[in-house]
N, C-alpha and C positions, 0 to 999 in steps of 0.2 A: 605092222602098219606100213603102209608104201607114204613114197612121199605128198600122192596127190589126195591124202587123209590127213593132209598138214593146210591149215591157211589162217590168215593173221585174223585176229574175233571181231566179230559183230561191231561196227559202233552204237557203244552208248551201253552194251551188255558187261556184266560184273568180270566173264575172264580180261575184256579191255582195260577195263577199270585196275584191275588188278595184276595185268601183265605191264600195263604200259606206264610203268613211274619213270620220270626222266630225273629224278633228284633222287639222290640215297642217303640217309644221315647214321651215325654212327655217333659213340659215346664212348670217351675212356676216363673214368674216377672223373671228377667233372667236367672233364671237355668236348663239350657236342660239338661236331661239325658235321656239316653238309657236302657233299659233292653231284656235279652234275656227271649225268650219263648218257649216254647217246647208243642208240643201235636202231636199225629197220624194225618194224611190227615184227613182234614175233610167229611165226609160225609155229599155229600149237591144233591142239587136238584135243576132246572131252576123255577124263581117266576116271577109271575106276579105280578106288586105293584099299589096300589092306594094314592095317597097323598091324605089325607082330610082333614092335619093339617099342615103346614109347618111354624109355628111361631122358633121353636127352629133353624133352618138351616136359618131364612131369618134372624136371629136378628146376624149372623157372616159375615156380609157384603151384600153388592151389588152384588155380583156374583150370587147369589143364583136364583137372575131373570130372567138369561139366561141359568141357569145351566138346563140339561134333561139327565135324566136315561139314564144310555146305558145298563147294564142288571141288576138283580135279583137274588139271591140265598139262599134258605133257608137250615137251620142245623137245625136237631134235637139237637146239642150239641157235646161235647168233654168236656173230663176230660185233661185240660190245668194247666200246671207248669211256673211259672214264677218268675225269679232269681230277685236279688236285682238290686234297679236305681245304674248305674254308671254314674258321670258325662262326660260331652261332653266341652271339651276344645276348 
């Protein structure tokens, strides 16, 4: 792919939806917290995928069996900022 097969998604379309979270949360034994994130739109592209290995995704449950891809997108990258965990009460 060349770079001008890169450009940030549709608004209002599911890669947007799903590229562009500005909060990230995380959990350790019970402590959720949140952190915010900051980066430009990402520049991405429609992917085709292959599974050839799915040990990591099927060892978090039974879900994974019925679970199937709805789409694909590749980034070359971003230069991404991300603030301190705050707790989640």
């Amino acid at each position: 792919m060349t770079d001008s097969s890169f450009a940030p998604s549709e608004p209002g379309s599911l890669p947007e939806f799903m590229l562009e979270r500005y909060t990230a949360f995380t959990q350790q034994r019970k402590r959720a917290r949140f952190f915010r994130v900051w980066h430009s739109p990402w520049k991405q592209a429609p992917a085709e995928i292959e599974v050839t290995a799915d040990t990591l995704m099927a060892s978090t449950g039974p879900w994974w069996k019925t679970a199937e891809p709805v789409s694909a997108n590749y980034s070359p990258g971003a230069e991404v900022w991300m603030g301190r965990p705050h707790r989640i009460n």
